[in-house]
C-alpha positions in Angstrom: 0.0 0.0 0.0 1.3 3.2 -0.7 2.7 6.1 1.6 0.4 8.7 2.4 3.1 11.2 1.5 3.5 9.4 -2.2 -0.4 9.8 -2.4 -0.1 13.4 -1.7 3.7 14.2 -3.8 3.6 12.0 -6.9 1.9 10.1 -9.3 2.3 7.1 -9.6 3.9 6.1 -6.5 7.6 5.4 -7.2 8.4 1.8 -7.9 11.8 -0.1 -6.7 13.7 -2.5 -9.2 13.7 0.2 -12.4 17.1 1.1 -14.0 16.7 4.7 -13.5 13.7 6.3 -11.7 12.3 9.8 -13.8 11.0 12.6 -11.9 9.1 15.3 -13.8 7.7 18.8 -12.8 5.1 20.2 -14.3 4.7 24.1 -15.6 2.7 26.5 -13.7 -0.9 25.7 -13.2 -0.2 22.1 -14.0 -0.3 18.5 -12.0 0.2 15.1 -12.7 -2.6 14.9 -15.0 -0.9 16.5 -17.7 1.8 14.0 -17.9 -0.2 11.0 -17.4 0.0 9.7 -21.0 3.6 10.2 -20.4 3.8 7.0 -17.9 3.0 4.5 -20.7 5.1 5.9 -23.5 8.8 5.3 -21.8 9.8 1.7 -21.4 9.4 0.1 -18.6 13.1 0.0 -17.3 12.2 4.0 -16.1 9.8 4.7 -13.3 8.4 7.8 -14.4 6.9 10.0 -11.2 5.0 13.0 -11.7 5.8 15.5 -9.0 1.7 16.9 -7.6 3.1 20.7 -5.5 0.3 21.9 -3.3 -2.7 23.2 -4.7 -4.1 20.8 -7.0 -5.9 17.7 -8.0 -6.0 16.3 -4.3 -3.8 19.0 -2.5 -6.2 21.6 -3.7 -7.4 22.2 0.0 -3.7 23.1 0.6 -2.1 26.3 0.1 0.4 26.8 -2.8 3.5 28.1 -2.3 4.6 31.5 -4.0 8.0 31.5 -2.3 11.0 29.7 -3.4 12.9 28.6 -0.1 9.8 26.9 1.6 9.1 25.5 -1.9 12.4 23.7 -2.2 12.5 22.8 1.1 9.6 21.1 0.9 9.9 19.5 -2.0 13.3 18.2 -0.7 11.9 17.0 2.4 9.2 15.0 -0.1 11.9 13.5 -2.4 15.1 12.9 -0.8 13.1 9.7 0.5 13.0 7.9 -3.4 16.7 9.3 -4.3 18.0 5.4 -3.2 18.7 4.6 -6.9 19.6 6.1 -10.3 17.5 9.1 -10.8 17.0 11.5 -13.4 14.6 15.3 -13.4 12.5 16.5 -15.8 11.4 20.2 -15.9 9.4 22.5 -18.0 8.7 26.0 -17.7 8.6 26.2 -13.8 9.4 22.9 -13.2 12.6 23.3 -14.8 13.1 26.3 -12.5 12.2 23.9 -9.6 14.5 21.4 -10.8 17.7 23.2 -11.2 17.2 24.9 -7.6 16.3 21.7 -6.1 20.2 19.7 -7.6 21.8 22.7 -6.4 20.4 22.4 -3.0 21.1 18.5 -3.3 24.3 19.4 -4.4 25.3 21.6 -1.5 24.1 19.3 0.8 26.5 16.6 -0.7 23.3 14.7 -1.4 22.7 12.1 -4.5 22.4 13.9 -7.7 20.8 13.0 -10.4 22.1 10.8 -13.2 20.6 13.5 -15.8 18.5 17.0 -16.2 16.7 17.6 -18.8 15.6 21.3 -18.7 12.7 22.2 -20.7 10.8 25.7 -21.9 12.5 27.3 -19.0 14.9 30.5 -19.2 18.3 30.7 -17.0 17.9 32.2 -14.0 20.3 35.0 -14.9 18.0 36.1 -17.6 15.1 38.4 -16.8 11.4 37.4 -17.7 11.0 38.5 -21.4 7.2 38.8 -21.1 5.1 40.9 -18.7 3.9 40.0 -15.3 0.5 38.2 -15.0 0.5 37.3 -11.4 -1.1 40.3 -10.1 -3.3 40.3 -13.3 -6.9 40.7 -12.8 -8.7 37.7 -13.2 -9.5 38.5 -16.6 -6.1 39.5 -17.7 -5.1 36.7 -16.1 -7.2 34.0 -18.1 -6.3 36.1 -21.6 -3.1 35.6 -20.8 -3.3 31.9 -20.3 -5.3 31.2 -23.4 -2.5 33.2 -25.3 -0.2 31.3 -24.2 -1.9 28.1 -25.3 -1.6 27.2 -21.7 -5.3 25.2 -21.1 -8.1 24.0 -22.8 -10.6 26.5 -23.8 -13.4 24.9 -22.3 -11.3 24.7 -18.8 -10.9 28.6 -19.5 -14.1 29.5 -19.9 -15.6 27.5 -16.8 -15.4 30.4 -13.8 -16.2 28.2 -11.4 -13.2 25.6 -11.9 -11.2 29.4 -12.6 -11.9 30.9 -9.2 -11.1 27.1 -7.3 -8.5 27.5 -9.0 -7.2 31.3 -9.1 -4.4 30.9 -5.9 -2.7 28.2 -7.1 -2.2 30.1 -10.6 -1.2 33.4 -8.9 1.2 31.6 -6.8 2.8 30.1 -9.6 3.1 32.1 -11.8 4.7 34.3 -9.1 7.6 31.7 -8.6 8.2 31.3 -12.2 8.0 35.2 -12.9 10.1 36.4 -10.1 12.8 33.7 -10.2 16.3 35.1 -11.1 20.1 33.6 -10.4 23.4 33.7 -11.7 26.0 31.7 -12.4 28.0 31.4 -9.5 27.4 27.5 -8.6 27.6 25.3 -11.4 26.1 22.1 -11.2 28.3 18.4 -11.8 25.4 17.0 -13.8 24.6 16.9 -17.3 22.1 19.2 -18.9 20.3 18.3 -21.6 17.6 21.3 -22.5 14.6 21.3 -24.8 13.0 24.2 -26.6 10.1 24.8 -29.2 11.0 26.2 -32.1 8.2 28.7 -32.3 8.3 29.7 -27.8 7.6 32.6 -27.8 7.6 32.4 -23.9 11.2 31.1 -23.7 13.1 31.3 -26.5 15.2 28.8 -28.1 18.0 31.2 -29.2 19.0 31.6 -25.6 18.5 27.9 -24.2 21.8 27.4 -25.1 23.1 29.6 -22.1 22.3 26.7 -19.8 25.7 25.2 -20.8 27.5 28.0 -18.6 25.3 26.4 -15.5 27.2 22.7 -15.7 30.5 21.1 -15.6 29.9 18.1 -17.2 28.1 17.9 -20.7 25.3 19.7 -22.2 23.1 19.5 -25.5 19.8 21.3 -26.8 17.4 19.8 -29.1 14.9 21.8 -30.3 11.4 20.5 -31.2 8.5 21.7 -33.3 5.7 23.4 -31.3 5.4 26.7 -29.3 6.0 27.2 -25.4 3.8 23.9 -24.8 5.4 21.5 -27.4 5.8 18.8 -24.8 2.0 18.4 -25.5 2.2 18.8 -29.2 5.3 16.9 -29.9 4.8 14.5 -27.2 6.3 11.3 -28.8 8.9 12.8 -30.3 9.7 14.8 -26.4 9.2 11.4 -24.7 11.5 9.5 -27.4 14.2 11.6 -27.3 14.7 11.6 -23.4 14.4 8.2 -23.7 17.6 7.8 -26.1 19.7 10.2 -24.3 19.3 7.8 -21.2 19.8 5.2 -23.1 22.8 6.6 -24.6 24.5 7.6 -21.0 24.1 3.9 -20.2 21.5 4.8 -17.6 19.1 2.4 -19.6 19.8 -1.4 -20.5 20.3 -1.6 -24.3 
């Protein structure tokens, strides 16, 4: 039977006996649920876990956070549990924000590290927000910002009632992933593989490529087709290619 606290921080519950266990973080506003096609397209050598932050699905009676250091603190407390064998993150947007400040925390505690990061749709931390702030939008604003952004279903969008139960978590994350800024001055000893749509207009894919300065070891970027939310549109292809470059690390059994 599964640990409450696995109930409450990730979906599904991790799973010993894998090769290499993959955690992913979602972008702001989303859970679990958007990654759950994701579980049966890797094989079955990775144990994909989907990180659920407060807020949502069943942790929407709990309060979100909109500050980093309880955030990774948190988070840490949550995970460090299931770090007991190969591990690799997944990020995009603000969870690739969440990742890189979580392996630097792990890393200055002289904790496991992962095996891999793939960082995805997310800006370096030494690079301002290239869009305006929507956290402090009016609800309005807010959701015309969203659907510009491609970020939800219209229908979701459109229901107020599922907006307003909603409306904290939002705020609060788009807070994190709007105010988050850094530099360069701890790089990390894990390799960094990032992703970027072609057509972001969020987080753009000419300046990706500056996440090489933030590791030691090696670095690549593949770009995909899609705008800020390819991993939805070019899925297989997204899932597929993280796959290889495990596989390719020897992190996977070929």
């Amino acid at each position: 039977m599964p640990h409450p606290m696995q109930d409450r921080w990730f979906m599904p519950a991790p799973q010993a006996g894998k090769a290499i266990r993959l955690f992913c973080f979602p972008y702001a506003g989303g859970s679990p649920n958007a990654f759950r096609s994701w579980v049966k397209r890797f094989p079955g050598d990775i144990d994909v876990v989907v990180v659920r932050l407060p807020g949502r699905e069943n942790r929407i009676s709990e309060a979100p956070f909109s500050e980093w250091p309880p955030l990774v603190e948190a988070v840490l407390q949550a995970i460090v549990p299931y770090l007991n064998q190969p591990f690799a993150f997944f990020g995009h947007s603000l969870g690739g924000r969440v990742i890189f400040e979580l392996t630097r925390r792990l890393q200055s505690y002289g904790a496991p590290l992962p095996e891999h990061m793939f960082i995805s749709g997310c800006r370096c931390p030494h690079l301002s927000s290239s869009q305006p702030f929507i956290h402090q939008l009016p609800m309005e604003g807010l959701i015309e910002r969203i659907r510009q952004m491609n970020g939800a279903p219209e229908a979701a969008l459109q229901d107020q009632q599922l907006m307003a139960l909603l409306e904290p978590m939002l705020r609060a994350d788009f807070k994190l992933s709007e105010c988050w800024s850094g530099d360069k001055s701890q790089t990390l000893r894990v390799p960094i593989t990032a992703l970027s749509g072609q057509d972001d207009p969020i987080d753009a894919p000419a300046r990706m490529h500056e996440w090489e300065d933030y590791t030691s070891s090696r670095f690549q970027l593949r770009t995909f087709p899609g705008d800020h939310f390819f991993i939805r549109s070019s899925e297989q292809e997204v899932t597929a290619f993280i796959s290889q470059v495990l596989l390719e690390n020897a992190l996977l059994p070929a």
